[in-house]
LUMROFI-516168 format. One record per residue (C-alpha): residue in three letters; x, y, z; residue number from 1. Coordinates in pm, 1 decimal. Last residue first. Layout:
% residues N
- residu;c1;c2;c3;num
- Ala;X;Y;Z;NUM .
...
This chain:
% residues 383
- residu;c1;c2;c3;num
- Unk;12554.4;13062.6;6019.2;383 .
- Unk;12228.6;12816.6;6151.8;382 .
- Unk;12166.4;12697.7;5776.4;381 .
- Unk;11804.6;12680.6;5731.8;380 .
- Unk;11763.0;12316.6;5525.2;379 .
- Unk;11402.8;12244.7;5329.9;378 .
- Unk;11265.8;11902.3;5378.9;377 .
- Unk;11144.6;11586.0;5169.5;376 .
- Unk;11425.8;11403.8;4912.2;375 .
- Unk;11106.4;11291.2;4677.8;374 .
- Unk;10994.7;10946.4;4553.4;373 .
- Unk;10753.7;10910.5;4273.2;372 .
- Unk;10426.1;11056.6;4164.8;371 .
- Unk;10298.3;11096.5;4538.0;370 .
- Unk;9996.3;10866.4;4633.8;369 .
- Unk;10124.6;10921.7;4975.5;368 .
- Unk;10210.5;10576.1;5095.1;367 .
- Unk;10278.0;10393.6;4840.1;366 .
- Unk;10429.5;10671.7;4659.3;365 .
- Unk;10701.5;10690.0;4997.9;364 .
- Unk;10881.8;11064.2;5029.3;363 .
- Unk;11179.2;11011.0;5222.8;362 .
- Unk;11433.1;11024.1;4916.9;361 .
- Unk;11788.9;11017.2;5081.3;360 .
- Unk;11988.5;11379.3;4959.1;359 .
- Unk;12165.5;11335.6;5322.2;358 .
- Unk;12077.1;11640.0;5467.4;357 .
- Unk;11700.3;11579.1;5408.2;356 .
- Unk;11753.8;11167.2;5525.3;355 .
- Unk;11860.8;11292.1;5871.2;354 .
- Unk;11628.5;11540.0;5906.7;353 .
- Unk;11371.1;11284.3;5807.6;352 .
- Unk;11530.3;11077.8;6092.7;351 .
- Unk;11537.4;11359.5;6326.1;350 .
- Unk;11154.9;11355.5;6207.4;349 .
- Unk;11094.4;11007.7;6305.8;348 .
- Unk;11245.7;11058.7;6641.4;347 .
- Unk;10981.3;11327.6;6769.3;346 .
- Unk;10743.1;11104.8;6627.8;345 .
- Unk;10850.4;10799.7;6826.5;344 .
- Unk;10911.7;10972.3;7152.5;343 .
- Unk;10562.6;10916.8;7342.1;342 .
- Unk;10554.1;10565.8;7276.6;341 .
- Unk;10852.1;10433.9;7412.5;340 .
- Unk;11152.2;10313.7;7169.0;339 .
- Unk;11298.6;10016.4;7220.8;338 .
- Unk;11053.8;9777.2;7039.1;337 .
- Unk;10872.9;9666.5;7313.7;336 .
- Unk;10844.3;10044.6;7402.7;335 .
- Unk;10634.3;10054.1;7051.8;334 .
- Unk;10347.2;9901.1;7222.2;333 .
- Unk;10249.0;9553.7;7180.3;332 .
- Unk;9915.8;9412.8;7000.1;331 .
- Unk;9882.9;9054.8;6881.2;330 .
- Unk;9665.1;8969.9;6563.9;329 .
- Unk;9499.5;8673.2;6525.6;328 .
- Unk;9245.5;8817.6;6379.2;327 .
- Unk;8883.0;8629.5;6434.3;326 .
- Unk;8713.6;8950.2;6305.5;325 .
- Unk;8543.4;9023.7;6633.4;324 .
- Unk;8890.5;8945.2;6787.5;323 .
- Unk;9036.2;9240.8;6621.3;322 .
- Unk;8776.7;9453.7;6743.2;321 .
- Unk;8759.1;9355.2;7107.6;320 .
- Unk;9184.0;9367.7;7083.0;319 .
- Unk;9125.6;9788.5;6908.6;318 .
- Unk;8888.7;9844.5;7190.7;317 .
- Unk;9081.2;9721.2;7488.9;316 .
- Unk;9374.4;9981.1;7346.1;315 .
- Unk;9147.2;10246.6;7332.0;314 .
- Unk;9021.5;10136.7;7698.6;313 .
- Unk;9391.4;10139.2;7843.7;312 .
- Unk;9474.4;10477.6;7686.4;311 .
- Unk;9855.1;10504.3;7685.1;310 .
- Unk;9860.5;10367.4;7324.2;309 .
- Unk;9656.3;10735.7;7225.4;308 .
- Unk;9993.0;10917.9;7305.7;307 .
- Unk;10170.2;10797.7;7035.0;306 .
- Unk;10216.8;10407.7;6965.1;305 .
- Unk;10121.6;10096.0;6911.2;304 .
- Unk;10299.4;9795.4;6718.6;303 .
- Unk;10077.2;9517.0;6577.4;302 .
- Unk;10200.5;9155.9;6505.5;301 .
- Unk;9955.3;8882.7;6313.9;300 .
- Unk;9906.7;9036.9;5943.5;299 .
- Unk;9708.8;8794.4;5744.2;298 .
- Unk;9363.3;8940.2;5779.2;297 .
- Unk;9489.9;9309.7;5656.5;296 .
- Unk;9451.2;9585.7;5902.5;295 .
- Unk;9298.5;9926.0;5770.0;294 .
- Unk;8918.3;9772.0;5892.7;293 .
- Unk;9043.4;9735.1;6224.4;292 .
- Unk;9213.9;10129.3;6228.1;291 .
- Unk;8841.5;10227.5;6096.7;290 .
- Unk;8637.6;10002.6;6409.2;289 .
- Unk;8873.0;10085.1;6689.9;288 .
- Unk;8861.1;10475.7;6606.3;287 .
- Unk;8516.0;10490.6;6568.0;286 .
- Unk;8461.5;10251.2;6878.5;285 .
- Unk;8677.0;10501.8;7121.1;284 .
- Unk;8482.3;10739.7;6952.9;283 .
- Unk;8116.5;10598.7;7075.8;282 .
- Unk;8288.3;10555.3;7424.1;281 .
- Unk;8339.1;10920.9;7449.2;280 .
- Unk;7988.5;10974.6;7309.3;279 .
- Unk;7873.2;10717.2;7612.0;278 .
- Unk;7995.7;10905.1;7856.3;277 .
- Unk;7887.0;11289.6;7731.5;276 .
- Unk;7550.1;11115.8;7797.7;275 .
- Unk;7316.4;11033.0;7532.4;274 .
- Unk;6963.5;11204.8;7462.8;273 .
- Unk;6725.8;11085.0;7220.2;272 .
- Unk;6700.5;10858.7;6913.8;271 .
- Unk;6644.7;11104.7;6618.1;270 .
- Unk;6751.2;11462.5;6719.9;269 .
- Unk;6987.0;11273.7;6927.1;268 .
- Unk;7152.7;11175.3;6657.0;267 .
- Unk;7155.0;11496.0;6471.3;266 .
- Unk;7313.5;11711.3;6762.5;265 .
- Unk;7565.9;11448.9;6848.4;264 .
- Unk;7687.6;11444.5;6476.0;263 .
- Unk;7670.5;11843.3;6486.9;262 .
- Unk;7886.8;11868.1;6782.1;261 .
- Unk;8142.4;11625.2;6620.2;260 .
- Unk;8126.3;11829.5;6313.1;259 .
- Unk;8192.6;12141.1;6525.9;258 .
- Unk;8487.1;11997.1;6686.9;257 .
- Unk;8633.3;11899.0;6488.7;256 .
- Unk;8741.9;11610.6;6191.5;255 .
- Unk;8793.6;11733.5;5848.1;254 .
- Unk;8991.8;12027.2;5837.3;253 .
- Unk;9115.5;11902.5;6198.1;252 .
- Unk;9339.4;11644.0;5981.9;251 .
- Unk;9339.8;11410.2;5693.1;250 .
- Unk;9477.8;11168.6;5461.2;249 .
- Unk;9480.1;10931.7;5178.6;248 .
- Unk;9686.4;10669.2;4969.3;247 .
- Unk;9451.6;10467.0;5030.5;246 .
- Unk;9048.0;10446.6;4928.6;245 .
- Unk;8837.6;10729.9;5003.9;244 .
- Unk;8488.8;10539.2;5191.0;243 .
- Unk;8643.9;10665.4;5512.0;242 .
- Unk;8665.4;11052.0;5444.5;241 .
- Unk;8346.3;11060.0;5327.5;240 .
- Unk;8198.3;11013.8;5699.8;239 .
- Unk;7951.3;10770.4;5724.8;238 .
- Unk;8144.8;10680.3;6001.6;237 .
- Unk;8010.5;10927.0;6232.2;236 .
- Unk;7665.3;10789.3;6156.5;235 .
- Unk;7756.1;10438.4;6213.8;234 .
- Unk;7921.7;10515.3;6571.4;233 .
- Unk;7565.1;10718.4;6676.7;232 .
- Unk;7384.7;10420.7;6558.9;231 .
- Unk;7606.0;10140.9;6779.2;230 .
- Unk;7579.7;10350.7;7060.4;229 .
- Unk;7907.0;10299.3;7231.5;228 .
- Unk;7897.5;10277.9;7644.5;227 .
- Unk;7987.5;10507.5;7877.9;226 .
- Unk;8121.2;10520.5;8239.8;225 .
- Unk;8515.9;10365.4;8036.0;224 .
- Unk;8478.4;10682.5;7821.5;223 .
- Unk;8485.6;10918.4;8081.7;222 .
- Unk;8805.2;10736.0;8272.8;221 .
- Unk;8990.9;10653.2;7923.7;220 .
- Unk;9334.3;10685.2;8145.6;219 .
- Unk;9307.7;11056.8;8115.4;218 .
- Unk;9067.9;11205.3;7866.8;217 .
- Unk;9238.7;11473.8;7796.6;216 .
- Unk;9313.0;11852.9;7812.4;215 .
- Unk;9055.9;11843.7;8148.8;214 .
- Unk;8751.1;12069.1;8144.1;213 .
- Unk;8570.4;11802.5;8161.6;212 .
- Unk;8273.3;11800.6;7923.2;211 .
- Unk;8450.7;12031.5;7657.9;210 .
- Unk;8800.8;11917.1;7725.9;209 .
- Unk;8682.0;11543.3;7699.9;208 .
- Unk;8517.1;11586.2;7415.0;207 .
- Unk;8775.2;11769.4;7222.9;206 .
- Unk;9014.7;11544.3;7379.6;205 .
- Unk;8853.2;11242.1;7194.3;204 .
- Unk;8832.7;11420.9;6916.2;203 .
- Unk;9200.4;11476.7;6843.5;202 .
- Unk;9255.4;11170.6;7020.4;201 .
- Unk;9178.4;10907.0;6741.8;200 .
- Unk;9041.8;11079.1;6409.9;199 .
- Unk;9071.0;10874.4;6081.6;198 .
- Unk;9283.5;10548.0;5914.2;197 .
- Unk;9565.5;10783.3;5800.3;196 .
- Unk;9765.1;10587.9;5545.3;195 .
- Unk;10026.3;10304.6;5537.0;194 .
- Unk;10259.0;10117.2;5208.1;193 .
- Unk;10593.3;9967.2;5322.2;192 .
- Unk;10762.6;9668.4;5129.1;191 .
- Unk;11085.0;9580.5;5306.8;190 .
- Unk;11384.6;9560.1;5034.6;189 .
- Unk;11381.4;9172.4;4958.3;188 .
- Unk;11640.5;8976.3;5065.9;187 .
- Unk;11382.2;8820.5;5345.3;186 .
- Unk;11086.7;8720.5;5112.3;185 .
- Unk;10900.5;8909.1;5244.6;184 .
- Unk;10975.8;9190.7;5420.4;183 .
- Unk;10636.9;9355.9;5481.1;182 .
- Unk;10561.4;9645.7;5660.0;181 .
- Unk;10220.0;9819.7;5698.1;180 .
- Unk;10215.0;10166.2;5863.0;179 .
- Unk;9880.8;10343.7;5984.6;178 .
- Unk;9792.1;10635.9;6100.1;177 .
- Unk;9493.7;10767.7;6340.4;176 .
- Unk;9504.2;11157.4;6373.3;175 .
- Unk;9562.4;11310.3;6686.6;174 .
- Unk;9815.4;11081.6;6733.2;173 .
- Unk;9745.9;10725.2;6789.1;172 .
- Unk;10057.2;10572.9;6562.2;171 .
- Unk;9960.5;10195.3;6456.8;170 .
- Unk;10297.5;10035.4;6363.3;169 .
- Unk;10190.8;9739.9;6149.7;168 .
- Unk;10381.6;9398.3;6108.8;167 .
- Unk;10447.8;9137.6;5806.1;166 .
- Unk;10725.0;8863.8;5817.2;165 .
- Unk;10734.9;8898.9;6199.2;164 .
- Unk;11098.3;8828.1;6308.5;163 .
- Unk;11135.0;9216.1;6391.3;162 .
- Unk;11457.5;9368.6;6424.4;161 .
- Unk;11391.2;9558.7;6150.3;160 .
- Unk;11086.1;9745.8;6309.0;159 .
- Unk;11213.1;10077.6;6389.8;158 .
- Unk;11350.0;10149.2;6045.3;157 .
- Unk;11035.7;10029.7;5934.5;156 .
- Unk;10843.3;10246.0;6126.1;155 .
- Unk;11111.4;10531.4;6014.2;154 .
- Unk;11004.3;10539.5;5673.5;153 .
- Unk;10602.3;10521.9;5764.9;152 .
- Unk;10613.5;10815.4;5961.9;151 .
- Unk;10540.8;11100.4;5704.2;150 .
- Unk;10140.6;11011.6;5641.6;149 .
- Unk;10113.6;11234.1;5465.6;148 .
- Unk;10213.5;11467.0;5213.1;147 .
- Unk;9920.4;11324.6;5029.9;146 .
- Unk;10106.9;11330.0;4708.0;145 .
- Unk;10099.8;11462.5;4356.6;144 .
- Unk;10519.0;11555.6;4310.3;143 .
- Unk;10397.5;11926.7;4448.0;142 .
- Unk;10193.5;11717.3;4738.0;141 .
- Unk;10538.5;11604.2;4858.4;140 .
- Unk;10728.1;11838.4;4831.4;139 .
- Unk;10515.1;12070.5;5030.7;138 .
- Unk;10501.7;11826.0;5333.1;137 .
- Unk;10853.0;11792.0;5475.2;136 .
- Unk;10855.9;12191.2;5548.7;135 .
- Unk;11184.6;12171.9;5816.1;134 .
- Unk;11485.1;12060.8;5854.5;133 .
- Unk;11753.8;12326.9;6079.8;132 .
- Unk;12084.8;12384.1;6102.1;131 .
- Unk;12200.3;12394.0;6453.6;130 .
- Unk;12338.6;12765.2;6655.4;129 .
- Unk;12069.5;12711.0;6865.0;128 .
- Unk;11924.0;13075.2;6855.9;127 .
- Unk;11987.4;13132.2;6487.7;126 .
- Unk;11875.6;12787.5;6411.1;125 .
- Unk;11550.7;12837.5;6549.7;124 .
- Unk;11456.3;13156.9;6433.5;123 .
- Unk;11501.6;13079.3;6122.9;122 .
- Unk;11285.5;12798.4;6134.9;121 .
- Unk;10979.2;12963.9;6188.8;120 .
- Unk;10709.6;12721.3;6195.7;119 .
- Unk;10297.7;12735.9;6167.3;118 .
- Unk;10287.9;12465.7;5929.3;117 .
- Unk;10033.0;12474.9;5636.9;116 .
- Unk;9946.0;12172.4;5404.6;115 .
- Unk;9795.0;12315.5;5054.4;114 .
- Unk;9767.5;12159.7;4716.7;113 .
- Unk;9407.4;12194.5;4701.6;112 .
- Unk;9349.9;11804.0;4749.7;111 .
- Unk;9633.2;11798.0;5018.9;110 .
- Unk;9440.8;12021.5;5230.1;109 .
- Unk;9618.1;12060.4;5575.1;108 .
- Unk;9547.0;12352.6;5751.3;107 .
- Unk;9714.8;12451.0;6087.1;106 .
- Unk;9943.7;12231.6;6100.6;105 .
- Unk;10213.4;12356.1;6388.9;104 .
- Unk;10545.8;12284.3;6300.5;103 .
- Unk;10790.9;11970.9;6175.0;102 .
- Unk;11113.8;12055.7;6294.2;101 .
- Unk;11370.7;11834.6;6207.9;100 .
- Unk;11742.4;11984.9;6411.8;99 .
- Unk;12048.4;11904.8;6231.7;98 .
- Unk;12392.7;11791.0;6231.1;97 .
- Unk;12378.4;11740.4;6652.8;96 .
- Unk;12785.4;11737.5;6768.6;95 .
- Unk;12860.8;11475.0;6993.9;94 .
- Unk;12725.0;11190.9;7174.6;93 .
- Unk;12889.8;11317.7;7542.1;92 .
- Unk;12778.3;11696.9;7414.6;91 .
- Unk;12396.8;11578.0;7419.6;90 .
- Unk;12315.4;11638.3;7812.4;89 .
- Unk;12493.3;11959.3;7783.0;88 .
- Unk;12288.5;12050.1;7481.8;87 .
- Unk;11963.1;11950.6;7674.3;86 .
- Unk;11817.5;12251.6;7823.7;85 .
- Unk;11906.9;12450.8;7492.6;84 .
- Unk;11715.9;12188.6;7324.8;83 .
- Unk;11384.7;12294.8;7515.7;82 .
- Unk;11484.5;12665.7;7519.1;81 .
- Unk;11484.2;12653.2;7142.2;80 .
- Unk;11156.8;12462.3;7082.3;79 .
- Unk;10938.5;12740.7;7329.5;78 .
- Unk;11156.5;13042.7;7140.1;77 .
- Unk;11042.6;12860.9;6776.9;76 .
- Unk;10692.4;12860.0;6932.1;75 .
- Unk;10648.0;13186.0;7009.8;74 .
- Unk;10778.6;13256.4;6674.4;73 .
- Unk;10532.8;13044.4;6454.8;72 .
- Unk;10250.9;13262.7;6676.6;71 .
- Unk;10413.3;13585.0;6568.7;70 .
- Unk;10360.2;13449.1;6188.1;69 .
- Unk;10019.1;13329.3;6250.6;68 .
- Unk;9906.4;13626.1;6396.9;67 .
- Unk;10048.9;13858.0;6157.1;66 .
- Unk;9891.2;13685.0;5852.2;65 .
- Unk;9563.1;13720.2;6045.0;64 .
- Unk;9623.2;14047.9;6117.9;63 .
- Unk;9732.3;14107.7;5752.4;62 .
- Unk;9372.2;13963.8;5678.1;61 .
- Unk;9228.9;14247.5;5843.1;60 .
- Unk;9385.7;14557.6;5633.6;59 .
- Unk;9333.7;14396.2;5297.8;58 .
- Unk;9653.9;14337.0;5138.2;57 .
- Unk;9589.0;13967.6;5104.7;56 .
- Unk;9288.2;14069.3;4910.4;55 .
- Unk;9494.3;14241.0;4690.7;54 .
- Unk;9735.9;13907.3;4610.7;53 .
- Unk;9396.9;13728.0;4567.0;52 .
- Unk;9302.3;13989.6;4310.6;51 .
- Unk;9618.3;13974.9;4119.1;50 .
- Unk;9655.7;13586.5;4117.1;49 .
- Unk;9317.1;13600.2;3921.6;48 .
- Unk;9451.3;13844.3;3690.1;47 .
- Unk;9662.3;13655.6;3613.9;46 .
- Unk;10047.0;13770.2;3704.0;45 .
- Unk;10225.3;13955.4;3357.3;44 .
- Unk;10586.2;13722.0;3294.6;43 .
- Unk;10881.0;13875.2;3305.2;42 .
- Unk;11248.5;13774.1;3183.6;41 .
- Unk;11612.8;13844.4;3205.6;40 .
- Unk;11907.5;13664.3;3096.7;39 .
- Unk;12298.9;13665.7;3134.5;38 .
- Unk;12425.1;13956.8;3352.5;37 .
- Unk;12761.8;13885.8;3500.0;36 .
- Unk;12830.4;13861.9;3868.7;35 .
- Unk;13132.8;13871.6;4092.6;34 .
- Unk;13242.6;13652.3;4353.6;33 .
- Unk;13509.9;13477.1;4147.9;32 .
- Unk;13302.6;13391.3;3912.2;31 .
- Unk;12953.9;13399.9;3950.3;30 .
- Unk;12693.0;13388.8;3601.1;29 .
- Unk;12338.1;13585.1;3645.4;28 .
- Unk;12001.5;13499.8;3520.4;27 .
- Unk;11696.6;13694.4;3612.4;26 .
- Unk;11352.6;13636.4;3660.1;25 .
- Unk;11035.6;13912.1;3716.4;24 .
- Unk;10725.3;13829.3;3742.9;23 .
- Unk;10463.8;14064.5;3737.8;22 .
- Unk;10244.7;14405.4;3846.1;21 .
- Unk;10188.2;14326.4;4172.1;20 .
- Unk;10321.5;14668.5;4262.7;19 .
- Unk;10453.1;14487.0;4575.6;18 .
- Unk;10668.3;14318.7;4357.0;17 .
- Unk;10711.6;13979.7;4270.5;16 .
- Unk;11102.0;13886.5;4256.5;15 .
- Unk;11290.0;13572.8;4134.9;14 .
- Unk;11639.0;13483.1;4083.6;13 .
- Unk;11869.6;13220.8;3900.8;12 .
- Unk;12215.3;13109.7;3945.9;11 .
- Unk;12479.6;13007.7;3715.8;10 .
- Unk;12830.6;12873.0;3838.4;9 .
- Unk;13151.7;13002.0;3749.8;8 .
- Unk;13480.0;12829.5;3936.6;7 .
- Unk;13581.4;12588.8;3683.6;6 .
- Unk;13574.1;12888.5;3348.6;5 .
- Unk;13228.8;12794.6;3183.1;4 .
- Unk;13187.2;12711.2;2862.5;3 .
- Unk;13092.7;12345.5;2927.6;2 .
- Unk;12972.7;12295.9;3284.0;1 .
């Protein structure tokens, strides 16, 4: 810092007003814990910006606002009681650095610029006393990416023990994603590329929660009475979302309820009824058929996990596919691996934490389209 006595450092600061009536940035030099006026700026907001900014204001979108906020809350009191019930448990391994919380998405819309987690991180690290990681997405889709899929990074990390020149790790989430990991040849740095393939249990709970009245489809019972209709699967995949080519991805924005309802509600316009059975068995086959068609011919080991590799007739539906193509492909769960399939997401964020704190980049262009790789995060100090 040329000029500058060793301890100064310049910082900069922003402030919108209520008044929306600009931009307003200021420079100031520290020393010794006092400041010095260097700079000041403003800059008029569009118009544009002006009227959303009122609209905001409105007295029912607030509420909204409100909502959300409160809701973020709730949930940073749920997360904090859950690692306050394990701190004892964790004092043998030592102190925890940092705490990745990912949030609640509640809109994800890459192609605007937009992915929304209900969070409130603050909250979080005042009431565990840990610093906290959290907003991996925004970077991200600022650099031009997807801002998902996030998991790829620590599927390889997973996988190194591997012999398999080339494997995938297939999470079942609500969303379908997939990771493709090649290390050839062997003192090469892995090559990792992976995208979301489509819906797997977000709509198969849907269904299962509107017909059962059960939060899931346990064990694939409803969809193991049905049976796919080959014309009601083709439909659903006529979705847009499928033709994209990679890096891509998506979320309830895309695939609900509603559209599900509507796909039902058109089919059977033209062929007749179908049971709630044989929908559930129609997305079983959606899902099956757009992972399938994400796995390259050459690949021969496939790691499972998330919630969906607990469903015995998913899992039948993804080998029926793979053998359709003549694939060669065998299918474990992540558990074979070390890691059981319920924790791997939960662990691939403490790694993101990890790689936050640590200035690592964690943002993938082959996987999110982004325009390079990004450190991904944003750090709440717990003091």
């Amino acid at each position: 810092m040329s000029g500058q006595p060793e301890s100064s450092r310049l910082y900069a600061g922003v402030m919108t007003g209520t008044s929306l009536d600009g931009i307003d940035l200021g420079l100031i030099r520290v020393t010794a814990g006092r400041a010095e006026r260097l700079d000041f700026a403003q800059a008029e907001l569009p118009a544009r910006l002006r009227q959303i900014f009122a609209e905001l204001h409105d007295p029912e979108m607030p509420a909204a606002l409100l909502r959300a906020a409160e809701a973020g809350i709730a949930l940073a009191r749920e997360i904090s009681v859950l690692v306050a019930s394990r701190r004892e448990r964790w004092k043998g391994w030592g102190p925890v650095q940092a705490i990745g919380v990912h949030g609640q998405t509640v809109v994800h819309r890459p192609e605007r610029g937009v992915s929304i987690q209900v969070n409130a991180p603050a909250w979080i690290a005042e009431q565990t006393g840990i610093d906290v990681v959290s907003d991996f997405r925004s970077r991200d889709i600022a650099a031009g990416g997807q801002g998902a899929p996030l998991v790829p990074l620590f599927h390889e990390v997973m996988t190194r023990s591997v012999g398999e020149a080339a494997v995938a790790v297939i999470n079942l989430g609500g969303i379908a994603n997939i990771s493709l990991i090649r290390r050839e040849p062997a003192a090469s740095p892995a090559q990792v590329s992976g995208f979301d393939t489509g819906p797997a249990n977000m709509l198969l709970d849907y269904w299962a929660q509107k017909n059962l009245g059960r939060p899931f489809d346990e064990n694939g019972q409803l969809a193991m009475q049905g049976k796919a209709i080959p014309t009601l699967v083709a439909r659903m995949a006529e979705h847009p979302f499928f033709a994209k080519p990679a890096p891509k991805s998506t979320g309830r924005d895309a695939f609900h309820g509603p559209w599900l309802e509507s796909q039902v509600a058109a089919h059977q316009a033209q062929h007749g009824e179908v049971s709630a059975a044989d929908v559930q068995a129609s997305l079983v086959a959606l899902t099956a058929q757009t992972i399938t068609e994400a796995i390259p011919e050459d690949l021969r080991r496939i790691y499972l996990c998330g919630g969906g590799a607990k469903n015995p007739v998913l899992r039948n539906a993804l080998e029926v596919a793979l053998a359709r193509r003549n694939q060669p492909a065998s299918i474990r769960t992540s558990d074979a691996l070390g890691w059981p399939v319920q924790e791997v997401e939960a662990a691939a964020f403490a790694w993101l934490a990890y790689c936050c704190v640590a200035k690592i980049p964690a943002s993938l262009p082959a996987v999110t389209g982004a325009k390079g790789a990004r450190v991904l995060g944003s750090i709440t100090p717990h003091g």
